[in-house]
C-alpha positions in Angstrom: 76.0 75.3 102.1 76.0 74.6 98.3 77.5 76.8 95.9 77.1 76.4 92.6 77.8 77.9 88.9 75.6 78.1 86.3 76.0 80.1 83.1 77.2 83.1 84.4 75.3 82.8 87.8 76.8 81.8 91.2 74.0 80.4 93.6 74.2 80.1 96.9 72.1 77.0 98.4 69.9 77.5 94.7 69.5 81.4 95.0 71.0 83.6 92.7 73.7 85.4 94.6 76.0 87.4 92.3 77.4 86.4 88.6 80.7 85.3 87.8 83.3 85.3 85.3 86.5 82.8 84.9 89.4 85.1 83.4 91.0 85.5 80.3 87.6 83.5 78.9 88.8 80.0 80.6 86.4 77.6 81.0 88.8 74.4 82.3 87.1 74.7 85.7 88.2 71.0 87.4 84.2 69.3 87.3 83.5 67.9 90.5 82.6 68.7 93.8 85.1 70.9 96.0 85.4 72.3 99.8 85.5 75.7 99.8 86.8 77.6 103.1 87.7 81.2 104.0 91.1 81.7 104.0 94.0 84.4 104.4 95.4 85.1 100.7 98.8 86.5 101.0 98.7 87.6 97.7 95.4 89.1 98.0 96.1 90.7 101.5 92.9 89.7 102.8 90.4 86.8 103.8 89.0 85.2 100.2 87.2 82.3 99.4 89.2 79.0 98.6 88.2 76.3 96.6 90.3 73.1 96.9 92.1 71.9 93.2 89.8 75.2 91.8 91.7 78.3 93.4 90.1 81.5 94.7 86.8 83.5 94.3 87.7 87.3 94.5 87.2 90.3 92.9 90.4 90.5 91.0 91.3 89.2 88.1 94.2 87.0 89.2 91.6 85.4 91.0 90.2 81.8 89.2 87.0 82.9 89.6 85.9 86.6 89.6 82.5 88.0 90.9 80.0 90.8 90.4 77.4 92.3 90.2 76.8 93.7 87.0 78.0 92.3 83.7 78.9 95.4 81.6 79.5 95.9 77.8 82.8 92.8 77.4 82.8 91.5 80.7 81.6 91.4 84.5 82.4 94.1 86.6 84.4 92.5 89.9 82.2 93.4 92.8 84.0 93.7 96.5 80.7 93.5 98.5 79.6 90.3 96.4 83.1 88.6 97.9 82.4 90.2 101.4 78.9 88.7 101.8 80.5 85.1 100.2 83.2 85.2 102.7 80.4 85.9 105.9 78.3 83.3 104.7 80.9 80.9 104.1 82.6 81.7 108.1 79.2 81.5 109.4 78.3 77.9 107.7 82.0 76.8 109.3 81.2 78.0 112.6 78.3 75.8 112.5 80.1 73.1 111.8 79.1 72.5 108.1 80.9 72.5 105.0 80.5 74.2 102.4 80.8 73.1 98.8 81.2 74.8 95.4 80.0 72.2 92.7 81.0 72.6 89.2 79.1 70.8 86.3 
């Protein structure tokens, strides 16, 4: 499974699955291609996406990537279901013995 960002968009395998939103306007995201896994955030208290030398995909803001759904007035509006479905598809790719890989331009 391929994830990738473009403008705003996160796709998922080259479908638009939810938009996204780096905090506090940072756009230093490390280029390259990185693993991504479902792991247990201690911080988080729950099971988030991880992206190796990148950090994690969540719906908080502490989070180096935030998603959503809907982008309101200033900024996106963090979206819990968005990282639900992200976290199933990345366990089910896993469980079939694939990787999965978020690729930054």
């Amino acid at each position: 499974m391929n994830i990738s960002l473009d403008q705003g968009r996160l796709y998922v395998d080259n479908y638009k699955f939810c938009f996204y939103e780096v905090p506090n306007g940072s756009s230093n995201l490390p280029i390259g291609n990185h693993p991504v896994e479902a792991r247990l955030s201690h911080n988080h208290g729950r099971v988030l996406p991880l992206a190796a030398n990148v950090g994690w995909l969540g719906s908080s803001s502490d989070c180096a990537i935030v998603l959503g759904k809907v982008i309101g007035r200033n900024s996106l509006i963090p979206d819990e279901d968005a990282v639900e479905r992200l976290v199933r598809s990345i366990e089910a790719t896993n469980a079939a013995d694939q990787l999965v890989i978020l690729r930054i331009t």
